[in-house]
C-alpha positions in Angstrom: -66.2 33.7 -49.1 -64.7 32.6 -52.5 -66.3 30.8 -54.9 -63.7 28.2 -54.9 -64.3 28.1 -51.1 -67.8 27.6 -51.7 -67.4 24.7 -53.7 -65.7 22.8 -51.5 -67.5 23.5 -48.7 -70.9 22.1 -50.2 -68.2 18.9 -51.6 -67.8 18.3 -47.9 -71.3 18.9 -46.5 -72.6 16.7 -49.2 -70.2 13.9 -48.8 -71.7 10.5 -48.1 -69.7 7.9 -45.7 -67.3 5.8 -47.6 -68.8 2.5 -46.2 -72.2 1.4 -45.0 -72.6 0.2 -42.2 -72.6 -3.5 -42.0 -71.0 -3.6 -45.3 -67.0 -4.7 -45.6 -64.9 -1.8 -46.5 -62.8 -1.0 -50.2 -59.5 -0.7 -49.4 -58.9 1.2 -52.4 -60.8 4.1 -50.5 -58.7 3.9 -46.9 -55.2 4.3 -48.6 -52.9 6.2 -46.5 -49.1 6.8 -46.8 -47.0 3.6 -46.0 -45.6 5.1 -42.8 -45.4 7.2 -40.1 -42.9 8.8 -37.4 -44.2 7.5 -34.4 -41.5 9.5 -32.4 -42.7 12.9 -33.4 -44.7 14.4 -31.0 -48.0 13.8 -31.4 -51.0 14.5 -28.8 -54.0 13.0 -30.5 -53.9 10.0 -29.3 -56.1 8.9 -26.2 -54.5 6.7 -24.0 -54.9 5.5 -20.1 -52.7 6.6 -17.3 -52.5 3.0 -16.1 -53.5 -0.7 -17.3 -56.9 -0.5 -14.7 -58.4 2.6 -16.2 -59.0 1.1 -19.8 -62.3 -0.7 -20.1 -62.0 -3.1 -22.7 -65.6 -4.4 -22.9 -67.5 -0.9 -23.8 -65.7 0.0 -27.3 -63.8 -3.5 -28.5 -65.0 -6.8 -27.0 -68.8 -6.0 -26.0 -69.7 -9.9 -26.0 -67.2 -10.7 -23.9 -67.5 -10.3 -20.3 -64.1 -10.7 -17.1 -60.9 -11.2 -17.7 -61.4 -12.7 -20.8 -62.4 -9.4 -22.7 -58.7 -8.0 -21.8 -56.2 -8.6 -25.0 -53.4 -11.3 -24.5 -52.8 -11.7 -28.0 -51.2 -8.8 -30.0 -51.1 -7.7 -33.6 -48.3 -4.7 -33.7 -48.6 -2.7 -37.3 -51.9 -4.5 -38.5 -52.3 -2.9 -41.3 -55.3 -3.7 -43.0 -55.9 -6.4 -40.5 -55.6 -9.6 -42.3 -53.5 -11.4 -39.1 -55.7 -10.0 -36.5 -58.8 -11.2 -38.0 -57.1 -14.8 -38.7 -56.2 -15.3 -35.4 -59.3 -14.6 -34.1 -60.7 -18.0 -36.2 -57.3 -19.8 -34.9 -56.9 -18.4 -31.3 -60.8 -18.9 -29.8 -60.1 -19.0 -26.8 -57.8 -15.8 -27.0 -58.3 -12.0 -26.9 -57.0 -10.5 -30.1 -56.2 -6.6 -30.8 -54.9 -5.0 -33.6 -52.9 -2.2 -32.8 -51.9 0.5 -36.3 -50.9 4.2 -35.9 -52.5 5.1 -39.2 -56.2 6.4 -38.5 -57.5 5.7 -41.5 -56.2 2.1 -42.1 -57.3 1.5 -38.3 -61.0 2.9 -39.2 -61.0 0.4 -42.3 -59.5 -2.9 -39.8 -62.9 -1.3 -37.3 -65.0 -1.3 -40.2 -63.8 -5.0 -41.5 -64.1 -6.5 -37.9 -67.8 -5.0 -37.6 -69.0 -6.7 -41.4 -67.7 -9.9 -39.8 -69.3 -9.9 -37.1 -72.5 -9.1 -38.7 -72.3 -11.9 -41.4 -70.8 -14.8 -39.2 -72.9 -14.4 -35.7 -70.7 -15.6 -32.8 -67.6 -15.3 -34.4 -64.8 -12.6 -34.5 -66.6 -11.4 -31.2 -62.2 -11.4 -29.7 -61.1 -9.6 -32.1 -60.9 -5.8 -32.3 -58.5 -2.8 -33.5 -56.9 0.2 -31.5 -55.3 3.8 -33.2 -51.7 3.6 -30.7 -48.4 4.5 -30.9 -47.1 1.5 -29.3 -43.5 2.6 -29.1 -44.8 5.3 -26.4 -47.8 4.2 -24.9 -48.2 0.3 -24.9 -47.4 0.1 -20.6 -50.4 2.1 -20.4 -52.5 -0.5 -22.1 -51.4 -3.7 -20.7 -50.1 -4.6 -17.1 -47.0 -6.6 -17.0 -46.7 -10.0 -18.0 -50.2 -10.2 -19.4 -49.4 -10.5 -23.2 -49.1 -13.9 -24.5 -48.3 -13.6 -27.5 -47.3 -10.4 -29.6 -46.8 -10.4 -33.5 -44.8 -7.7 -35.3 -45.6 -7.0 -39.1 
């Protein structure tokens, strides 16, 4: 192995997480590229085969129990999050979810979304993020007619 190869392998097994947990995230460290092609074919993502196989409760909504932990509300591109955490405070009585095919912006919206939750107890418990392509895979989220609402940024 190279010496230069060396060096960067010890960079990497020495590196420390970006964010603590519990704390809010820097955006300056979860910049990504402005956009991507979300028709190129891309098989990372996870996804359902229908609406009935995604449990909603386990990974994004674990205070919320029934029908009420399935999202009706829908931010489309959330970027850093800023709308998807706002309507959680203005739509209590909704289920929110941030949808953003960058991984590392969605990672940061995760990471936001957890620090709230931790300082205001109770609050921004319907609110949560998911890494989609929503141009391809979006049926397999949501059955028909169940979105009441869907914002585009």
């Amino acid at each position: 192995m190279a010496s230069n190869e060396k060096q960067v392998e010890m960079r990497i097994s020495s590196a420390k997480p970006i964010t603590k947990e519990g704390e809010r995230p820097q955006k300056k460290f979860y910049r990504s590229r402005a956009h991507c092609n979300p028709l190129s074919h891309n098989d990372i993502f996870k996804y359902p085969t229908n609406p009935s196989l995604m449990d909603w409760t386990t990974d994004h909504y674990p205070n919320l129990r029934g029908s009420s932990s399935v999202p009706d509300v829908l931010d489309i591109g959330c970027g850093f999050g800023g709308l998807t955490v706002a309507l959680s405070t203005l739509l209590p009585q909704n289920t929110i979810l941030g949808l953003e095919i960058r991984s590392k912006i969605t990672e940061y919206v995760w990471l936001r979304i957890a620090a709230l939750r931790s300082e205001h107890p109770g609050q921004y418990q319907n609110c949560s993020v998911l890494r989609s392509n929503t141009m391809k895979y979006m049926p397999n989220f949501f059955h028909k007619s169940s979105i009441l609402k869907m914002f585009f940024c």
